[in-house]
Every structure is written in structure tokens, then in C-alpha cells.
C-alpha positions in Angstrom: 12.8 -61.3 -77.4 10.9 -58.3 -77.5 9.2 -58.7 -80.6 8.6 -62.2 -79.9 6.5 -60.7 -76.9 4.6 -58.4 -79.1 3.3 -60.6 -81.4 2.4 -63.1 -78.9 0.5 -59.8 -77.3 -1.1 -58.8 -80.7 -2.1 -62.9 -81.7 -3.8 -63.0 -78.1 -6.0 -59.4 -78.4 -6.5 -61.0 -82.3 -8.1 -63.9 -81.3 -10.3 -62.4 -78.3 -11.4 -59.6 -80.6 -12.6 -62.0 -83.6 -13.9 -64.2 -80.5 -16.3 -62.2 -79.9 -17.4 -60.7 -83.4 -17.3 -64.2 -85.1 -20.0 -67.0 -84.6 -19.7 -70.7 -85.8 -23.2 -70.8 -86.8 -26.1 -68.2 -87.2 -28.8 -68.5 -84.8 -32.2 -67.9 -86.2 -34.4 -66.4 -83.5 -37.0 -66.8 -85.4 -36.6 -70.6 -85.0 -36.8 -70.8 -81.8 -40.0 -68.9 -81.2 -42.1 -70.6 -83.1 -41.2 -74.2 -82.5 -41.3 -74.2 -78.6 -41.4 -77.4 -76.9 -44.0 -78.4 -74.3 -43.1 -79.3 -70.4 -44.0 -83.1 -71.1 -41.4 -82.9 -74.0 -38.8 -82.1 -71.6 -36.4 -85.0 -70.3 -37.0 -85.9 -66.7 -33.1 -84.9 -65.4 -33.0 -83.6 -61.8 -29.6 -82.5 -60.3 -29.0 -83.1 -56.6 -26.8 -81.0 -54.7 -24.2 -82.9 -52.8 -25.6 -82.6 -49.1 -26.9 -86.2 -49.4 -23.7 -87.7 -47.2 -23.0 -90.9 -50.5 -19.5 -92.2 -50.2 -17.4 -92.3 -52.9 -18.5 -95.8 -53.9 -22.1 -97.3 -54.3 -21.7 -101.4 -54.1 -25.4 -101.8 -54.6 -28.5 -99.9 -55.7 -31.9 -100.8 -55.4 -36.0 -99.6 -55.5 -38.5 -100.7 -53.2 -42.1 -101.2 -54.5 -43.2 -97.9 -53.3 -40.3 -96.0 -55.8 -37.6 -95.1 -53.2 -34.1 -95.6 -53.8 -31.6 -97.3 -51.6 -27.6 -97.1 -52.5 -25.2 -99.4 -50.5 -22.8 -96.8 -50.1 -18.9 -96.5 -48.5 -18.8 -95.8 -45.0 -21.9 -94.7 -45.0 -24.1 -97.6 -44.4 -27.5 -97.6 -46.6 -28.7 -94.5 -48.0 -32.7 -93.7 -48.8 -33.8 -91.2 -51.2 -37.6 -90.8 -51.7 -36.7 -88.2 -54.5 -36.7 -85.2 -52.4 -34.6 -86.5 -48.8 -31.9 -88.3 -48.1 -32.4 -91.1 -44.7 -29.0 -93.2 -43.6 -30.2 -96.4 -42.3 -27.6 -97.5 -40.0 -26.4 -101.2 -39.4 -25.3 -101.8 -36.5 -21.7 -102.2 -37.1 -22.2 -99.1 -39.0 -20.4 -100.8 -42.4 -20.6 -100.4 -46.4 -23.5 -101.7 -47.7 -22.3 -104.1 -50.1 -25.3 -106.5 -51.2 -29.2 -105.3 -51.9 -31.6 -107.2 -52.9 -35.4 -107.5 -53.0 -37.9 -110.7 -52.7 -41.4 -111.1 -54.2 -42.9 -109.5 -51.0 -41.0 -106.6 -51.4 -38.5 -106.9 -48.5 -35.4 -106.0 -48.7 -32.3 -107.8 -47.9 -29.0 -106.3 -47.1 -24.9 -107.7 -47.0 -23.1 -105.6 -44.9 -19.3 -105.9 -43.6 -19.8 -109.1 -41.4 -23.1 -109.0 -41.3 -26.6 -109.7 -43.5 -29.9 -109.5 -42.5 -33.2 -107.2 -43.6 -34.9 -103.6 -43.1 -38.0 -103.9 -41.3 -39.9 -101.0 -39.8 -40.0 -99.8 -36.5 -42.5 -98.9 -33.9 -42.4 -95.5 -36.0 -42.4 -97.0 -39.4 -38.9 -96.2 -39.7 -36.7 -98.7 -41.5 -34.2 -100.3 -39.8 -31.7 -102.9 -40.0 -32.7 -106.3 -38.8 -29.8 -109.1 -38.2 -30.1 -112.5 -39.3 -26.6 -113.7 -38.1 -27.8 -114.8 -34.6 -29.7 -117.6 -37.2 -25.6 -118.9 -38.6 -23.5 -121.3 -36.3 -21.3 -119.3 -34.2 -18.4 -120.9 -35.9 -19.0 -119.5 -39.5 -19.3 -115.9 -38.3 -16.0 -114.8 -39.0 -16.3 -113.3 -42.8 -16.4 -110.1 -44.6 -18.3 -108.4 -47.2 -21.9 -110.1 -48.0 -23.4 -109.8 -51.5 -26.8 -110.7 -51.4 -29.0 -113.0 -54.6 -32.3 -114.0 -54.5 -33.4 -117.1 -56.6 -36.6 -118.3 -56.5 -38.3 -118.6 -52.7 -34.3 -118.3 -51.4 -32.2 -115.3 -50.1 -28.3 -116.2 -50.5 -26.2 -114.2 -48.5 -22.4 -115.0 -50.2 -19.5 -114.3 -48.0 -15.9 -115.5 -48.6 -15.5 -118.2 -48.1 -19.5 -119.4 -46.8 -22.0 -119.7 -48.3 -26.0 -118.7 -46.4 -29.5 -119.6 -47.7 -32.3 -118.3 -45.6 -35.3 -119.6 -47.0 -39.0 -120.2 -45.2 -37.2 -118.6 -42.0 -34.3 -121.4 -41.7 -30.7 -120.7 -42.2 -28.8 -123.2 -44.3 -24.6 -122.8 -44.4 -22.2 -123.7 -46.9 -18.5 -124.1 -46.4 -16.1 -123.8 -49.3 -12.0 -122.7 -48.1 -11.3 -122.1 -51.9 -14.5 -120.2 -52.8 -13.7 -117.1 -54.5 -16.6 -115.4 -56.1 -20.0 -114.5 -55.2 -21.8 -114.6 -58.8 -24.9 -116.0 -59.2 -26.6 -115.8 -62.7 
């Protein structure tokens, strides 16, 4: 047992010694010196740190005309990032973001849990989340996750099992029991 030990003992200190003595390949210094590569050449890669509050699942990602980012994220409502801060945009029921989406104009339309509607600014110019459920009949309220498609001048907010157009500021419903899927292609 003991000399088992031992030469486990001297094969470790072997293979740190020639660790640090051996290289797989010769770097030429030389190389690198003379061919340096400008700023431009660079990739554009920037790490974030992780004080930025994302869940552990983004159900939809998006960019508004101006470059800002928004991620539907778990828990955590809708997350903006304007490359430098991170904004939570809070709907009211304070849900997963699950459906983004923008139109021709540039708005942007969001499916929460139970609930879909827009982000509009405030009095401050602060986006916030603006309901369009008061515009469905109080009976087909009852739903959970929204995705959200845009086709042509329309804005389809797909539930399970409804179905929502809003289109030219009118709300037009769809009931199917035996819907399953949201896809629109």
C-alpha cells in the first residue's frame, strides 16, 4: 500500500514539474508585436454583470426603433436595457412577460399572464404598461399566458383558448375550446 502511495506521490510532483517546464506550442513574441490589431478590428462583446434582476427565463425579446432592448422575463415583468441600465416596467399584475411585439409605428405590444395591452409613455416619458383588456367581453377574460403577432395593420393577442385582434382601435374575439397553439407564420 505504501509503495502504491509513493508512486502515486512521485506521478503527481512528475506531472506538475513537466507542467510547468513543457509548452504545447512555442509562442513567438515576435509575432505578436508586429501584427497588432486595431480597436475597430476588435469584436463588439460586452459582459454584463448580473445586477440586472432577468429571471431565469426570457419568453420574448425585442428592440424598439431607438436600439433599446426589452426581454419578457420570469417573474420579473419586462425588462429595458438601453446598453448601459437596466428599467423593470411593471404590469399591473406584475406577471412574466410572455409575448413582445412591435408595429410599423414602432409601439410595442406586450402578452402578459392574463393580460395584453401596450407601453406608452407617461407624464415623465416613462414607459408604462397600458391595458387593452377593458376593450374584450368580460366573459372571455378568464385566460393565461398571451403571445403576441403582428400581421399586417393587425395585433393578435393569442391566449388559450381565444383568440384577440385589435386592429384600427377595435377589439375583435375568437373562441376556439380545442385551440392549442399560438403560431402564427
Amino acid at each position: 500500500m505504501k509503495i502504491r502511495r509513493r508512486f502515486f506521490g512521485l506521478i503527481v510532483l512528475t506531472t506538475l514539474f513537466l507542467g510547468n517546464i513543457c509548452r504545447a506550442q512555442h509562442v513567438d513574441e515576435s509575432f505578436s508585436s508586429d501584427f497588432r490589431f486595431s480597436p475597430a478590428a476588435r469584436p463588439l462583446i460586452k459582459t454584463l454583470n448580473a445586477d440586472f434582476r432577468i429571471g431565469t427565463n426570457s419568453w420574448a425579446i425585442i428592440q424598439d426603433d431607438r436600439g433599446i432592448m426589452y426581454f419578457g422575463s420570469n417573474n420579473f415583468g419586462i425588462q429595458q436595457f438601453d446598453g448601459v441600465n437596466w428599467t423593470t416596467i411593471e404590469p399591473p399584475n406584475r406577471s412574466a412577460a410572455y409575448g413582445l411585439a412591435k408595429d410599423k409605428e414602432g409601439t410595442i405590444f406586450v402578452g402578459v399572464r392574463g393580460d395584453f395591452g401596450y407601453l406608452a409613455p407617461d407624464s415623465v416619458q416613462q414607459l408604462q404598461f397600458q391595458s387593452l383588456l377593458s376593450h374584450a367581453p368580460d366573459s372571455l377574460q378568464n385566460f393565461d399566458r398571451v403571445y403576441v403577432e403582428i400581421m399586417d395593420e393587425s395585433v393578435f393577442f393569442c391566449t388559450n383558448p381565444y383568440l384577440f385582434r385589435w386592429k384600427d382601435g377595435v377589439m375583435t374575439t375568437w373562441e376556439n375550446p380545442a385551440f392549442e397553439g399560438c403560431g402564427v407564420s
